[in-house]
N, CA, C and O atoms as CSV, one atom per row, in Angstrom:
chain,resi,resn,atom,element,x,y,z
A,1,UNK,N,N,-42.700,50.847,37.863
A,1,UNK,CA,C,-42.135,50.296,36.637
A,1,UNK,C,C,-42.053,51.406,35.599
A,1,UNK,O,O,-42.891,52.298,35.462
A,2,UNK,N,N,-41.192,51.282,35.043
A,2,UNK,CA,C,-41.065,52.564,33.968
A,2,UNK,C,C,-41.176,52.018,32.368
A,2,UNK,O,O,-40.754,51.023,31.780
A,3,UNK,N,N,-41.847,53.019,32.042
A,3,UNK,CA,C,-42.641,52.688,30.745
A,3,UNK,C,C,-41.681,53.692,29.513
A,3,UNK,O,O,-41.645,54.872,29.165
A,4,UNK,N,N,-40.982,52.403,29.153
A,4,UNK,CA,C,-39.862,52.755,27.582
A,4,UNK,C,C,-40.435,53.032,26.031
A,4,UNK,O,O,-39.835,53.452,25.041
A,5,UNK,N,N,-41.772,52.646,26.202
A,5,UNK,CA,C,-42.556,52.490,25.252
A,5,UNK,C,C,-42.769,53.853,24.354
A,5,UNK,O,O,-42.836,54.784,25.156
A,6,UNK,N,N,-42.867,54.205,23.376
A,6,UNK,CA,C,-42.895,55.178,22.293
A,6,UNK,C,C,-44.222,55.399,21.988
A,6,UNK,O,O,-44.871,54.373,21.787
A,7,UNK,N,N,-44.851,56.525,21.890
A,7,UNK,CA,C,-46.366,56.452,21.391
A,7,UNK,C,C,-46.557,57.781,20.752
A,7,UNK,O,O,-45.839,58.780,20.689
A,8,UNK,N,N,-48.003,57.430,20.198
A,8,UNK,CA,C,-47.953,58.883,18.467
A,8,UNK,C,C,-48.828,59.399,19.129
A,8,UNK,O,O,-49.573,58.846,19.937
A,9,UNK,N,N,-48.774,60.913,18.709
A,9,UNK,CA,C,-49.767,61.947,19.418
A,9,UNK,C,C,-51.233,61.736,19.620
A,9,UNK,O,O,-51.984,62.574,20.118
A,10,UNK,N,N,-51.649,60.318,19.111
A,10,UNK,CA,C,-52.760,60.111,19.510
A,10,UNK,C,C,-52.860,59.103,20.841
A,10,UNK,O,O,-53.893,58.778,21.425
A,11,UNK,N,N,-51.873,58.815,21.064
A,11,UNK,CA,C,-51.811,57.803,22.543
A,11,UNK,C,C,-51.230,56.444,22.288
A,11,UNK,O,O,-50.710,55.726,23.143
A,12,UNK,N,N,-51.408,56.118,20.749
A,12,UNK,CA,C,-51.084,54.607,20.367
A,12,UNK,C,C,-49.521,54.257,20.276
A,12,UNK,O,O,-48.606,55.004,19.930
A,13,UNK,N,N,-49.461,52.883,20.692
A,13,UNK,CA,C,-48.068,52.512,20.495
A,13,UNK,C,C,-47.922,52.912,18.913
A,13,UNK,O,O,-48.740,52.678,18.023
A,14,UNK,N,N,-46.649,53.584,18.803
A,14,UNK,CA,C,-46.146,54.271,17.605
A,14,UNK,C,C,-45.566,52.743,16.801
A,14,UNK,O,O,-44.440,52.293,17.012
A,15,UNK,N,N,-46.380,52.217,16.052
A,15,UNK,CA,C,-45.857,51.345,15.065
A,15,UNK,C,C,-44.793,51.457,14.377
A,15,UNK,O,O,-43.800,50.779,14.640
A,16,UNK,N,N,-44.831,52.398,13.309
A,16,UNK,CA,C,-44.109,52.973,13.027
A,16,UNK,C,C,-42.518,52.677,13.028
A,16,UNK,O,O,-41.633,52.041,12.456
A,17,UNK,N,N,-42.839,53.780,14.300
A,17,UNK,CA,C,-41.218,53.574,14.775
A,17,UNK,C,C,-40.611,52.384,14.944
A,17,UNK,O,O,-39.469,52.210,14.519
A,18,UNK,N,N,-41.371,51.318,15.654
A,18,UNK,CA,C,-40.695,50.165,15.670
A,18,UNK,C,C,-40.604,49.404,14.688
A,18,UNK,O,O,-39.808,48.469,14.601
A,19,UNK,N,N,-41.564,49.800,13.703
A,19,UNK,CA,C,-41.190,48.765,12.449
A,19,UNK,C,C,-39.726,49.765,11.977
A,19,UNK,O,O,-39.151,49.070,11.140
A,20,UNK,N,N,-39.232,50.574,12.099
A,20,UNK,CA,C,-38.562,51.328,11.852
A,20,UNK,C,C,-36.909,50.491,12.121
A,20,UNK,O,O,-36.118,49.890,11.395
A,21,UNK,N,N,-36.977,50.896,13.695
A,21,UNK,CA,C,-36.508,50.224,14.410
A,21,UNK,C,C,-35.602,48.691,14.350
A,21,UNK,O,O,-34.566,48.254,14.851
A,22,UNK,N,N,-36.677,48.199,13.423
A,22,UNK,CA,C,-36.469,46.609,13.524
A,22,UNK,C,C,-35.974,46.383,11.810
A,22,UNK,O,O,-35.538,45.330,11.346
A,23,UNK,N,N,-36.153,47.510,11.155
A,23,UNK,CA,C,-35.453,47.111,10.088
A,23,UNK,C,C,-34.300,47.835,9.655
A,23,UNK,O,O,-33.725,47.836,8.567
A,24,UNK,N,N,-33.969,48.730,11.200
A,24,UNK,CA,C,-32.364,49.315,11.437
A,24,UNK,C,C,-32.065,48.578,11.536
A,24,UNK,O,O,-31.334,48.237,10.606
A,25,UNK,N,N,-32.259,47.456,12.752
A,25,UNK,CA,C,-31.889,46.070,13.300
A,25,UNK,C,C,-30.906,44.796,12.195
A,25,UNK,O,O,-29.898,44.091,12.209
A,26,UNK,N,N,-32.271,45.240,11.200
A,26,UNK,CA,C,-31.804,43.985,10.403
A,26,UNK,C,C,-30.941,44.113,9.064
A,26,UNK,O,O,-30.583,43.217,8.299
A,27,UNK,N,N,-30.700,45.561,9.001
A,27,UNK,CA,C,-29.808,46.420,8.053
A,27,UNK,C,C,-28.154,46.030,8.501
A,27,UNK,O,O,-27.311,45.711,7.662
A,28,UNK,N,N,-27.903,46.115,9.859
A,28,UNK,CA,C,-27.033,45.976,10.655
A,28,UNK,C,C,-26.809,44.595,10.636
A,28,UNK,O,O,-25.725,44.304,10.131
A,29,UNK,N,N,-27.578,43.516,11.078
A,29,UNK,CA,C,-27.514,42.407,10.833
A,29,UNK,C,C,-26.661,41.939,9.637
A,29,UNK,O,O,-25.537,41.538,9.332
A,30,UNK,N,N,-27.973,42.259,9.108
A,30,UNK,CA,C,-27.202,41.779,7.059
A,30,UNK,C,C,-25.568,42.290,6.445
A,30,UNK,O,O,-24.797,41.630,5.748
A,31,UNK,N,N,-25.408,43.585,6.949
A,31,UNK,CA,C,-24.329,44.168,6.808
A,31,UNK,C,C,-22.719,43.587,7.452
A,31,UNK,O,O,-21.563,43.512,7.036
A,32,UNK,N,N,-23.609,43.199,8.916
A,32,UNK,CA,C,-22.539,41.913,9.864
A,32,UNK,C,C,-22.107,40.553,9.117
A,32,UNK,O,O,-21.045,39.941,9.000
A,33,UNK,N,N,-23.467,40.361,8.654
A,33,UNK,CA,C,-23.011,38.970,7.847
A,33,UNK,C,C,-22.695,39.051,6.672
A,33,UNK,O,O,-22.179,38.002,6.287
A,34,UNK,N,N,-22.777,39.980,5.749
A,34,UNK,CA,C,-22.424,39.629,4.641
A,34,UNK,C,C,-20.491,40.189,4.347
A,34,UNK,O,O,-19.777,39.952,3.373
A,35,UNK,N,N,-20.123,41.079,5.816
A,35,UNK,CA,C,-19.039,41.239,6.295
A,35,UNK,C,C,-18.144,40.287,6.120
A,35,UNK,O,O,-17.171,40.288,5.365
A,36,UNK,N,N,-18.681,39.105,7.181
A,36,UNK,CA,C,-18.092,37.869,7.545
A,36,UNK,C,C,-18.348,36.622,6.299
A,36,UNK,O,O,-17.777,35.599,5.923
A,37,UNK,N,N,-19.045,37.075,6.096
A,37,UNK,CA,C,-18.857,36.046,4.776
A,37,UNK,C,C,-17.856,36.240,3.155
A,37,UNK,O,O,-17.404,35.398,2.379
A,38,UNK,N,N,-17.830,37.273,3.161
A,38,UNK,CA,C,-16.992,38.220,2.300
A,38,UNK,C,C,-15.603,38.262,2.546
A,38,UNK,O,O,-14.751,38.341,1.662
A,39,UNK,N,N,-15.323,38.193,4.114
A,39,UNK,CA,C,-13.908,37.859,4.687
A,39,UNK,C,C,-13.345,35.845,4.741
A,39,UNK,O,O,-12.238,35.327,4.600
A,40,UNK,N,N,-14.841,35.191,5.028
A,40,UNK,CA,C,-14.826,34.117,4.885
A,40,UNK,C,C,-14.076,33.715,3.511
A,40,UNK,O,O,-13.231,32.829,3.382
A,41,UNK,N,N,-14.531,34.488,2.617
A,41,UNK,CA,C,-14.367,34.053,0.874
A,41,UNK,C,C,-12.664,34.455,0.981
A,41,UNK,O,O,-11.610,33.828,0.876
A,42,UNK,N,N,-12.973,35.540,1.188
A,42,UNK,CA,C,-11.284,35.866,1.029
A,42,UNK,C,C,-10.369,35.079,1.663
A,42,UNK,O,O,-9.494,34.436,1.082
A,43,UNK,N,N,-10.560,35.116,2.919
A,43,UNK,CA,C,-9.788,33.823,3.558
A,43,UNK,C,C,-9.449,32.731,2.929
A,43,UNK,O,O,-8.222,32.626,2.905
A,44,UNK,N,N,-10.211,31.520,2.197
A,44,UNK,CA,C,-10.505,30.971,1.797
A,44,UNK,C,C,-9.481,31.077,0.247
A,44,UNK,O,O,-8.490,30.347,0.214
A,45,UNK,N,N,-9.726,31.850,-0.791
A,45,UNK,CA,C,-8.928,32.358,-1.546
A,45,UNK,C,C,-7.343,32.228,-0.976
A,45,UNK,O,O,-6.492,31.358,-1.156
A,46,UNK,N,N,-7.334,33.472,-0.217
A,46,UNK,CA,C,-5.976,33.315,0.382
A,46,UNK,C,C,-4.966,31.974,0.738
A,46,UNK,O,O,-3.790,31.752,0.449
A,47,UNK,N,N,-5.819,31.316,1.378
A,47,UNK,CA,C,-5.470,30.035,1.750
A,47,UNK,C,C,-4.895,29.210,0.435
A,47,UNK,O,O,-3.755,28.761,0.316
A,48,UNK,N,N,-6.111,29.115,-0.641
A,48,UNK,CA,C,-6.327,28.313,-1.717
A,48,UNK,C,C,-5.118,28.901,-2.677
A,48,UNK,O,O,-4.963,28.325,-3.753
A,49,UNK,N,N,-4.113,30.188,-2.307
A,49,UNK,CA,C,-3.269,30.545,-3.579
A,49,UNK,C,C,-1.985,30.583,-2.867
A,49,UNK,O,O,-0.901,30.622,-3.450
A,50,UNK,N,N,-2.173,30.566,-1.235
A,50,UNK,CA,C,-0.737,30.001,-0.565
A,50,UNK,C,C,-0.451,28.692,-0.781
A,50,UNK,O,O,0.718,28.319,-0.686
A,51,UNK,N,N,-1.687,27.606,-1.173
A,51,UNK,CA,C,-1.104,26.620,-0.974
A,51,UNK,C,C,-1.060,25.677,-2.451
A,51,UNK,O,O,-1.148,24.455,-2.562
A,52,UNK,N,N,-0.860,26.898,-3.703
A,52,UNK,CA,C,-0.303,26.291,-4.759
A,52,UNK,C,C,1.165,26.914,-5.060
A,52,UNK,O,O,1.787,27.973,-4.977
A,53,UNK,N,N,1.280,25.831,-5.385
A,53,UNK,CA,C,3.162,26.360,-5.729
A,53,UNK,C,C,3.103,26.768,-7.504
A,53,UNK,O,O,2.333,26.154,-8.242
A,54,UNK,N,N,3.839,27.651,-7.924
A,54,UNK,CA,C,4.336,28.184,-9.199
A,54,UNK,C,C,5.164,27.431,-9.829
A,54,UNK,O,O,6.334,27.621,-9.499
A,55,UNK,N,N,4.996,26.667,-10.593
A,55,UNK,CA,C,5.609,25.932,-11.705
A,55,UNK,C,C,7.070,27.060,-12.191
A,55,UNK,O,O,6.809,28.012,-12.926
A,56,UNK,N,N,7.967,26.927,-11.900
A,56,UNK,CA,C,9.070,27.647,-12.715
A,56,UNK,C,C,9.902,26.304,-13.983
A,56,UNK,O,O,10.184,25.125,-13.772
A,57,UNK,N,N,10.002,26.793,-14.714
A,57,UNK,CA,C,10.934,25.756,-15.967
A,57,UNK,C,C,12.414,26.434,-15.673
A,57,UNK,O,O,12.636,27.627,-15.469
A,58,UNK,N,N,13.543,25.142,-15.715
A,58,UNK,CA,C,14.812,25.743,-15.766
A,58,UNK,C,C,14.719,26.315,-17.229
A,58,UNK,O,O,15.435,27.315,-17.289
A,59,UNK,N,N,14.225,26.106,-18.189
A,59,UNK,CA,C,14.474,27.054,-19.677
A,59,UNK,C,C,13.395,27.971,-19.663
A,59,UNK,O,O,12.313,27.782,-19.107
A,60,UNK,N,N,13.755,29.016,-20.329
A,60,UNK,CA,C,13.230,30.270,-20.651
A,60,UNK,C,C,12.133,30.025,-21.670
A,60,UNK,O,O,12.408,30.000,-22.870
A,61,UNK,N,N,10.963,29.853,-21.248
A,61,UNK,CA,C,9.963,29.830,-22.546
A,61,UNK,C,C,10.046,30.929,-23.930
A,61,UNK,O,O,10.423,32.053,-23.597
A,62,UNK,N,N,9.828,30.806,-25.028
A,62,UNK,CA,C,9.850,31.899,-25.751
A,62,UNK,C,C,8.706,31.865,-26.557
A,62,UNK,O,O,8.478,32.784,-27.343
């Protein structure tokens, strides 16, 4: 079995790194979602200004 595991010059599983690791993880995460939610909004917008129509007057306001 092969051992993937990371360890600090004293022998111990390197904490560390994996707390490291896991809050690359969740940097990436957050960045994914706040992506899709940001496109969600826009979408949304988009939608909400295709589907009003512009009032035009046959007279020229002044």
């Amino acid at each position: 079995m092969k051992n993937d595991l990371k360890y600090d010059a004293f022998g111990n599983l390197d904490a560390d790194y994996y707390v490291e690791k896991a809050y690359e993880l969740r940097r990436q995460y957050y960045a994914q979602l706040t992506a899709k939610a940001v496109a969600g909004v826009k979408a949304f917008f988009v939608k909400l200004s295709a589907n009003r129509t512009v009032k035009t007057s046959a007279q020229p306001q002044h």
